[in-house]
KEROMI-169658 format. One record per atom (N, C-alpha, C): residue in one letter; x, y, z. Coordinates in steps of 0.1 Angstrom, whole numbers, padded with zeros to 4 digits, always signed. Last residue first. Layout:
AXYZ ...
//
This chain:
X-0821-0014-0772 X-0817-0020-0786 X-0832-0026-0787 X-0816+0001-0748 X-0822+0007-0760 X-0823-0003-0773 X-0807-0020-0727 X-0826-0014-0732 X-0829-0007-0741 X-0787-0023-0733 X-0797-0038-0736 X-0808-0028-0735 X-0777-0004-0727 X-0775-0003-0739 X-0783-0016-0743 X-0779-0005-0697 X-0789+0009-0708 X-0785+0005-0720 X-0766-0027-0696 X-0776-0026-0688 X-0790-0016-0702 X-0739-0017-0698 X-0743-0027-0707 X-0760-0029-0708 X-0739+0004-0679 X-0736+0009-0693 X-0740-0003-0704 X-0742-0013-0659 X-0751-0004-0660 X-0749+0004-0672 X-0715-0024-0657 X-0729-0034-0661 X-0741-0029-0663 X-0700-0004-0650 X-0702-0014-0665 X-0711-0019-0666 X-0708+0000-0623 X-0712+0012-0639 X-0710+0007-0650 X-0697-0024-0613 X-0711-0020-0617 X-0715-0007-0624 X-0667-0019-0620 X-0680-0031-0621 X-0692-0031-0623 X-0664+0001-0604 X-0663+0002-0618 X-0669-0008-0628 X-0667-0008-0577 X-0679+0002-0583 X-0674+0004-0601 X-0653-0031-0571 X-0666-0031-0576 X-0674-0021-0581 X-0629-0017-0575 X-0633-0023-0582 X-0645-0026-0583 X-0630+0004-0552 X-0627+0010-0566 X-0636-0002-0579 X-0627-0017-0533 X-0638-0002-0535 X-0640-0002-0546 X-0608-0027-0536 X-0623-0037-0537 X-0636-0026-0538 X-0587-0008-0526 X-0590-0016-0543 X-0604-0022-0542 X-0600-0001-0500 X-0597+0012-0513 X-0596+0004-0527 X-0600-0025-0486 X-0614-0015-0487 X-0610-0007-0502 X-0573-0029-0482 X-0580-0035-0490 X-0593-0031-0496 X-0565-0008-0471 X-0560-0008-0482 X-0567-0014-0492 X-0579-0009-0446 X-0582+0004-0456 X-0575+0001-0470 X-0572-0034-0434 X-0583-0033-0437 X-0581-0016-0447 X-0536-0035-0437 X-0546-0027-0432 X-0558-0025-0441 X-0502-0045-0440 X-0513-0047-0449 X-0526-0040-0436 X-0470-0035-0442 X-0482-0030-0433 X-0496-0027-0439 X-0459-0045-0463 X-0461-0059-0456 X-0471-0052-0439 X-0449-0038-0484 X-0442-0032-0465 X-0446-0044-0455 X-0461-0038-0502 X-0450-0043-0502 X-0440-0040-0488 X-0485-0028-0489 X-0484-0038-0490 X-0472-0045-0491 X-0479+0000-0489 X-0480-0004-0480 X-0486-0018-0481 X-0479+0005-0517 X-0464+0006-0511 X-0468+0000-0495 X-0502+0000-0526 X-0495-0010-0530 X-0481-0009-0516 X-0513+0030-0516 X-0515+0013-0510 X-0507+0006-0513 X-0497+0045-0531 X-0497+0047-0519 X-0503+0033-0510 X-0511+0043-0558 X-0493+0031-0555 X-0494+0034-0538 X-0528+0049-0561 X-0533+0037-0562 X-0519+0035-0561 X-0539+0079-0538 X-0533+0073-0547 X-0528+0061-0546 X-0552+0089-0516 X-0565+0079-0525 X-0556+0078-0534 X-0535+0097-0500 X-0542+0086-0493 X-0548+0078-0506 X-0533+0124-0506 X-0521+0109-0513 X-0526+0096-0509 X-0544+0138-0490 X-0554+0139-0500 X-0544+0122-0510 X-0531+0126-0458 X-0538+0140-0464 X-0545+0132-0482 X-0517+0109-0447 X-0509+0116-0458 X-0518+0124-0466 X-0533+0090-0433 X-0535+0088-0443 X-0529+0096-0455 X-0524+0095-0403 X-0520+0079-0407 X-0517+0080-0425 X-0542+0117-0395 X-0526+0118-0394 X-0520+0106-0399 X-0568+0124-0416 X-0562+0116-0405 X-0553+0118-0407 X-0583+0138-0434 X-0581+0128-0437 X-0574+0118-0428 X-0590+0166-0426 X-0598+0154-0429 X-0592+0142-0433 X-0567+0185-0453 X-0577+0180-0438 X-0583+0176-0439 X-0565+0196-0473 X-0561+0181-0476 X-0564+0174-0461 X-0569+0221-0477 X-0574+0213-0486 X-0572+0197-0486 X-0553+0231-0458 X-0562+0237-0455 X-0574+0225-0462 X-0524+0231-0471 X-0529+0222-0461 X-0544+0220-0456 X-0526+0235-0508 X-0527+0238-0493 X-0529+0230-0480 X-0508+0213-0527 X-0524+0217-0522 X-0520+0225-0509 X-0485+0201-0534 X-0485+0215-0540 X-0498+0221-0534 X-0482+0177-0517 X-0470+0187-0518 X-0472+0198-0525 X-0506+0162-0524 X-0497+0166-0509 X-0491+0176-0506 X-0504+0152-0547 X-0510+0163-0548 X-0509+0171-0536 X-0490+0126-0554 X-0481+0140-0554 X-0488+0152-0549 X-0512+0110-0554 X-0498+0105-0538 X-0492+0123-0544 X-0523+0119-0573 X-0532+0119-0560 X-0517+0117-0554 X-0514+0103-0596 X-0510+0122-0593 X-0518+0120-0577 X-0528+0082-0598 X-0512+0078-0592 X-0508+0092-0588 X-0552+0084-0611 X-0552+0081-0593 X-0538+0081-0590 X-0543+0100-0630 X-0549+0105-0619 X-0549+0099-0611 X-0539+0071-0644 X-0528+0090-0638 X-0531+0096-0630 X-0563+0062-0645 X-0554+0056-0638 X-0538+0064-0636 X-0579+0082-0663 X-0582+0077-0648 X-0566+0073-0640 X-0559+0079-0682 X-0565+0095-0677 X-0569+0093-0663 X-0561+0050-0693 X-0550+0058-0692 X-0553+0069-0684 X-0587+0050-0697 X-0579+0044-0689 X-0570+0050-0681 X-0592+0069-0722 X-0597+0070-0705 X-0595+0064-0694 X-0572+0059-0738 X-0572+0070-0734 X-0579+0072-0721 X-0588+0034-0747 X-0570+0034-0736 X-0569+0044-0729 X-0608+0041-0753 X-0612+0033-0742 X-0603+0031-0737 X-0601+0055-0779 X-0608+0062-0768 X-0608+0054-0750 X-0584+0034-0788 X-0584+0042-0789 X-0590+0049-0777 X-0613+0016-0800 X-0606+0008-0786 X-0592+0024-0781 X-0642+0021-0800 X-0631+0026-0800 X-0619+0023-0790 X-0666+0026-0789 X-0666+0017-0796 X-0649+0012-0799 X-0677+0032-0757 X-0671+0033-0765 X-0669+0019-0775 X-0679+0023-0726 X-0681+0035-0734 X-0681+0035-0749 X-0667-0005-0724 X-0683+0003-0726 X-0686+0014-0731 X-0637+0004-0716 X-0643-0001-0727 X-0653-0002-0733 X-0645+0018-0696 X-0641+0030-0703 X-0641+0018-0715 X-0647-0010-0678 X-0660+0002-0679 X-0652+0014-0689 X-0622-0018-0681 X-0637-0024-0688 X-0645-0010-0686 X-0603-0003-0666 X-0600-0007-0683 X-0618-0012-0688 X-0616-0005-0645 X-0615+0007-0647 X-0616+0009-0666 X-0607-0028-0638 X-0622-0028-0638 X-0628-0013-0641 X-0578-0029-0643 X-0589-0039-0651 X-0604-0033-0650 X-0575-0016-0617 X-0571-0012-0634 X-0578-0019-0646 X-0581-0032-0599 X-0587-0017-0597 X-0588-0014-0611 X-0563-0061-0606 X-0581-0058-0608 X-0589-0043-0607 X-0542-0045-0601 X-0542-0052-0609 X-0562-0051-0617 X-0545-0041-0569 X-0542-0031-0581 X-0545-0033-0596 X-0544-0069-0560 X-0552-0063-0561 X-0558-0047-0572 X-0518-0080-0571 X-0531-0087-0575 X-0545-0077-0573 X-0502-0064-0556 X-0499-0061-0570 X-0516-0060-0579 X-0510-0071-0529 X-0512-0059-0532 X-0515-0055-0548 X-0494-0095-0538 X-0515-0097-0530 X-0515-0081-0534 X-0468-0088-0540 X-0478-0093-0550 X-0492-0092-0545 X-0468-0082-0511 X-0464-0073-0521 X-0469-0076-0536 X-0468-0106-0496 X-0474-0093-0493 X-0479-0085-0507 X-0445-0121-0508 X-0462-0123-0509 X-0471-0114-0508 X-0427-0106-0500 X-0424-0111-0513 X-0444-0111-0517 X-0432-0112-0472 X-0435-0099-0475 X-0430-0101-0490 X-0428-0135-0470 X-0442-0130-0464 X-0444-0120-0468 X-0399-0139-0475 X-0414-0144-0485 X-0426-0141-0482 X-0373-0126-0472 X-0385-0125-0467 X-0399-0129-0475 X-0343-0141-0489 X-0356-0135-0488 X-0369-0135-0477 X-0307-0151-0489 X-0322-0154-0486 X-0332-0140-0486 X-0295-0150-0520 X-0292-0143-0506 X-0310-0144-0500 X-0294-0166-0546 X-0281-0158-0538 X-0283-0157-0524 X-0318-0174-0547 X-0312-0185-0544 X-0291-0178-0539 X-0329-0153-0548 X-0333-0160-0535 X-0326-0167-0534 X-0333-0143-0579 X-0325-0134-0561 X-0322-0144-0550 X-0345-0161-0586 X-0331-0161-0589 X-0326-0153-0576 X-0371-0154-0576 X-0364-0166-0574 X-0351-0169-0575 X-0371-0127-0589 X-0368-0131-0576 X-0367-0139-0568 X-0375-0132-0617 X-0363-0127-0609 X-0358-0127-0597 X-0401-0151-0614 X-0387-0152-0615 X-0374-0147-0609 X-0420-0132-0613 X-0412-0133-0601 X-0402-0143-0603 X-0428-0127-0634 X-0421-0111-0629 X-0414-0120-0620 X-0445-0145-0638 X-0434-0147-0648 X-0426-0131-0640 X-0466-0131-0620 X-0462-0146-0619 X-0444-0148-0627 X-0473-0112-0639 X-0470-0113-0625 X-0463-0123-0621 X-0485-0127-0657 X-0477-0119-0662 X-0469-0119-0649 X-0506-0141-0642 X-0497-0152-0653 X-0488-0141-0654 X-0520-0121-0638 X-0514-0128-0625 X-0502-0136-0636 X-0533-0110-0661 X-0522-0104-0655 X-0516-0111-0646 X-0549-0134-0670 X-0541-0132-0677 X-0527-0126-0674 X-0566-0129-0648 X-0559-0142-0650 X-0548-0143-0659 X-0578-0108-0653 X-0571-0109-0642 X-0565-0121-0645 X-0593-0116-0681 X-0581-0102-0680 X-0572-0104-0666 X-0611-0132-0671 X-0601-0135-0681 X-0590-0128-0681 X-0623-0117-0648 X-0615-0126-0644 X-0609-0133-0657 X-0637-0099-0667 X-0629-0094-0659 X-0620-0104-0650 X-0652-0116-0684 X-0645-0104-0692 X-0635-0103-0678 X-0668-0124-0661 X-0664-0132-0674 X-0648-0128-0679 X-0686-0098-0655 X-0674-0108-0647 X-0668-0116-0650 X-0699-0090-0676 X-0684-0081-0675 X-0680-0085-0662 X-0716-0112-0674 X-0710-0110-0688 X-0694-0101-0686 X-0727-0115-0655 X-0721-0128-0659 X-0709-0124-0671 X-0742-0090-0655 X-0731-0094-0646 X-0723-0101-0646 X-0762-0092-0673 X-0749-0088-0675 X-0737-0083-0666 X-0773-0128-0677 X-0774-0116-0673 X-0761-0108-0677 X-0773-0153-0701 X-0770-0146-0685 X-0773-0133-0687 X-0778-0168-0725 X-0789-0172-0712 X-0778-0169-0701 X-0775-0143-0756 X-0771-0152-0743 X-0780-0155-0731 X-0787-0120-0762 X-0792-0134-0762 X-0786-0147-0760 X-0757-0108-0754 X-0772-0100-0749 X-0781-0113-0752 X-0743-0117-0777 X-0737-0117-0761 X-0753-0117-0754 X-0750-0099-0793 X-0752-0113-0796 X-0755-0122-0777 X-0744-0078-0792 X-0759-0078-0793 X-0762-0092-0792 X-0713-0079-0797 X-0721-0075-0782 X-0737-0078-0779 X-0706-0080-0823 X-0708-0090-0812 X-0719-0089-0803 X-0701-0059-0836 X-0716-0062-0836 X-0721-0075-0826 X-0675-0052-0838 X-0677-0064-0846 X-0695-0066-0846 X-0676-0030-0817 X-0669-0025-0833 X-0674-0039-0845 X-0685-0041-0794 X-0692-0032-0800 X-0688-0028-0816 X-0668-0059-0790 X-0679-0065-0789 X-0687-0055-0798 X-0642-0041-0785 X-0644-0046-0800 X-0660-0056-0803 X-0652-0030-0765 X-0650-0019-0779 X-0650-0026-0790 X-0648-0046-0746 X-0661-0041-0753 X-0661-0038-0762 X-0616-0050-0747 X-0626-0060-0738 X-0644-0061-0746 X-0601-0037-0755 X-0606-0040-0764 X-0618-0052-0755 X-0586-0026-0738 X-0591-0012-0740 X-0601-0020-0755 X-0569-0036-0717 X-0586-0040-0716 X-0592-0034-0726 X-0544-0039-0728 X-0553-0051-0722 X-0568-0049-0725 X-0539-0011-0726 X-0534-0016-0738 X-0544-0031-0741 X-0545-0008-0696 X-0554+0001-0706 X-0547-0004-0720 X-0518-0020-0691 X-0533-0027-0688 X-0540-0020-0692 X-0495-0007-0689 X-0496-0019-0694 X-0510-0021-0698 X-0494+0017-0675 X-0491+0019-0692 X-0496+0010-0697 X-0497+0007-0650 X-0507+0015-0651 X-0506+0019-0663 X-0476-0013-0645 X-0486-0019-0649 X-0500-0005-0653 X-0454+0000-0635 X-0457-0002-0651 X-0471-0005-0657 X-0463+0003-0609 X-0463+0014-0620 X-0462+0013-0636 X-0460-0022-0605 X-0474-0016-0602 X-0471-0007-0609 X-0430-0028-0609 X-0440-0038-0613 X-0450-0026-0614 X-0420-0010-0595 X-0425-0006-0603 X-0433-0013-0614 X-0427-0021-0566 X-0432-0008-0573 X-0434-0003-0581 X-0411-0039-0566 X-0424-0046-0567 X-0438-0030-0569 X-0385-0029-0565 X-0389-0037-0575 X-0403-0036-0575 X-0385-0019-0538 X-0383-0012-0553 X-0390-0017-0562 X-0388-0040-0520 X-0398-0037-0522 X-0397-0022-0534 X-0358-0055-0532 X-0376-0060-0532 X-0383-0052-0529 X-0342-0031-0525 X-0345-0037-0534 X-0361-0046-0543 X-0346-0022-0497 X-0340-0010-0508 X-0339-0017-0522 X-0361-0041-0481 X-0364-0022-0483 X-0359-0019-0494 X-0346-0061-0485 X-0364-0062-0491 X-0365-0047-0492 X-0319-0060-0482 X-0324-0058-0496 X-0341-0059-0494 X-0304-0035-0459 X-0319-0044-0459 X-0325-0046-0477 X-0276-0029-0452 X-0280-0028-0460 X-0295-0042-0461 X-0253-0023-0423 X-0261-0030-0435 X-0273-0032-0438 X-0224+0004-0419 X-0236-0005-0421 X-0246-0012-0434 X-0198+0004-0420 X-0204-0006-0410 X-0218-0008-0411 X-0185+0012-0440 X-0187+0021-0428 X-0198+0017-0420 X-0181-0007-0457 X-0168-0002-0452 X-0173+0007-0441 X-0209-0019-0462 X-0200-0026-0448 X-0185-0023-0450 X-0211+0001-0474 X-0221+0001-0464 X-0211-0004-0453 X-0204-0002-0499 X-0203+0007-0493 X-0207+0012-0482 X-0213-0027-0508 X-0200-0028-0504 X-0191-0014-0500 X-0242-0019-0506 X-0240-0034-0501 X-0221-0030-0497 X-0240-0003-0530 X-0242+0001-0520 X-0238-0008-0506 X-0236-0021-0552 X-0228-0012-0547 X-0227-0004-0535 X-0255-0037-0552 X-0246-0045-0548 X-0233-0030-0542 X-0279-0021-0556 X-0278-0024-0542 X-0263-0029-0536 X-0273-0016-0580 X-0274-0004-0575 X-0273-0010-0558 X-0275-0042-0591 X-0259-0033-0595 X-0263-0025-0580 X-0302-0046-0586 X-0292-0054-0580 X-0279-0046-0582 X-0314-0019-0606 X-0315-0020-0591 X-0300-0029-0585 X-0306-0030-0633 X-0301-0019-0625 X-0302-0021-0612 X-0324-0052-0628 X-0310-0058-0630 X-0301-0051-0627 X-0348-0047-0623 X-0344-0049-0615 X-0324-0050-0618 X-0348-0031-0650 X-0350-0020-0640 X-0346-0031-0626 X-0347-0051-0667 X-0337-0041-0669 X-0334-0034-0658 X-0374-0063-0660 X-0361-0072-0657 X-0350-0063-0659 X-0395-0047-0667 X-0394-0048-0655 X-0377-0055-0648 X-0383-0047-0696 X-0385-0032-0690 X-0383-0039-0674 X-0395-0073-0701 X-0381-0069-0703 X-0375-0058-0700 X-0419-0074-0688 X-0407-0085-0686 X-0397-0079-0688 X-0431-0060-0710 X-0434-0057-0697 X-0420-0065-0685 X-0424-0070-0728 X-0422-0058-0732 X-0421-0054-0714 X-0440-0092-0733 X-0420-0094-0731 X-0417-0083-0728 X-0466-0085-0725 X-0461-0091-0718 X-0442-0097-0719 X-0470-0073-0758 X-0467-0065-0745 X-0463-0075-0728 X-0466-0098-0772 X-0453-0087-0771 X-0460-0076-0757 X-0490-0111-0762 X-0475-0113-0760 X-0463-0106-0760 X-0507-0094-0769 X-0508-0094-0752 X-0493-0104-0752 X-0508-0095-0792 X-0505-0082-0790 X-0501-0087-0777 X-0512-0118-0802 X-0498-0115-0807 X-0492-0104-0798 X-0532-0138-0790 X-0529-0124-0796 X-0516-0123-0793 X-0540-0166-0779 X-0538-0164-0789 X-0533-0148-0794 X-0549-0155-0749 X-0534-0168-0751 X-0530-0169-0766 X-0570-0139-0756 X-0559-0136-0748 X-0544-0145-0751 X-0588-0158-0766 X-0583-0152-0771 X-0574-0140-0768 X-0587-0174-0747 X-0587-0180-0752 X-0579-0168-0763 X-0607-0159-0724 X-0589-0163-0720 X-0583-0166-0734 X-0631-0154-0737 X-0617-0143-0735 X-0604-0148-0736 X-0636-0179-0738 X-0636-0176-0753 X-0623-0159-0751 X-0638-0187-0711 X-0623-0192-0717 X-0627-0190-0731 X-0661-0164-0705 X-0645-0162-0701 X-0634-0175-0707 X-0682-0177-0720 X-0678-0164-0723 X-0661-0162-0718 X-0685-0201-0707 X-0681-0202-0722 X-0675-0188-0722 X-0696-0194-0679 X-0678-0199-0684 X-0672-0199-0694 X-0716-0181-0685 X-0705-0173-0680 X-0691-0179-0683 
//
């Protein structure tokens, strides 16, 4: 298992691709905070002419850390969408298979190389807000909050990215389904507002009806820092069970060969 994940990591730290899309990701995420700071500092000096002031974690930090998550749903189907596809396009994969593990070892390998990759990206996002901090102090519990949520999301997307990379040989097909899944879970927070009410009962007065199962609607209650056993349940949900339809896609494809 270990050979397998620093042969991933390995060739993660070498691709050209996962670099430009990690400046790409950096330099979009850093544009959008740079607007934001303009956007607060203005506000900031239109606040204290009519006395009030201005909370940067609400109307800045926890902006920011939103769309960190939202970018990352463009970002990560670009990541994973070669995890399998190319095991399967190079003939690898069969090789993998006479390996001395199982195939749990195999797309948990795969899946902590990819998560390690994104934390490192993550990680390099918070810069910015080291630089913030040294302006104007910060709430770091909820700085932390808000990443642990990121981290979690992070892996829902990854473990969604692998199993649509099983499918398939096609790295192409394996973004697309990424991609398709992980829209859908973000259209879920909007679906509230066009579904009848009739259709979104059942879900508790806490859980915003049917928006409950969209994948930024937790995050945002992380970067709130109103962290709740359901949030975590909902990513560790998601992820293990994508987890295991991969391993059962790798599973059927060791028994036909």
């Amino acid at each position: 298992m270990l050979a397998i994940f620093r042969r991933d990591l390995s060739a993660y730290i070498n691709s050209i691709t996962v670099w430009v899309l990690t400046a790409a990701y950096l330099f979009v995420s850093g544009l959008i905070f740079t607007l934001m700071v303009s956007n607060f500092v203005e506000s900031s000096m239109g606040g204290a002419m009519s006395g009030r002031t201005p909370n940067i974690m609400d109307e800045l930090v926890l902006g920011y850390q939103w769309w960190l998550g939202f970018l990352m749903i463009f970002l990560l189907p670009m990541l994973t969408m070669r995890l399998l596809a190319e095991e399967k396009r190079i003939g690898t994969l069969e090789l993998l298979f006479t390996y001395p593990v199982n195939e749990w070892e195999i797309v948990l390998a795969k899946f902590f190389a990819s998560l390690l990759t994104v934390l490192g990206m993550l990680g390099l996002s918070c810069i910015s807000l080291a630089y913030l901090s040294s302006k104007t102090p910060l709430d770091w519990t909820l700085v932390a909050s808000g990443y642990g949520g990121l981290a979690l999301m992070a892996s829902t997307l990854i473990a969604i990215g692998l199993w649509a990379s099983s499918l398939s040989a096609s790295q192409v097909i394996a973004a697309c389904i990424t991609y398709g899944l992980a829209m859908t879970l973000w259209l879920m927070q909007l679906l509230d507002k066009f579904l009848p009410t009739k259709l979104t009962e059942g879900f508790g007065e806490e859980s915003k009806g049917i928006g409950s199962l969209g994948i930024m609607t937790h995050l945002e209650s992380f970067a709130r820092g109103n962290i709740s056993s359901h949030d975590i349940v909902y990513y560790l949900t998601l992820t293990i069970l994508f987890l295991f339809l991969t391993v059962r896609v790798l599973d059927s494809r060791k028994w036909r060969m």
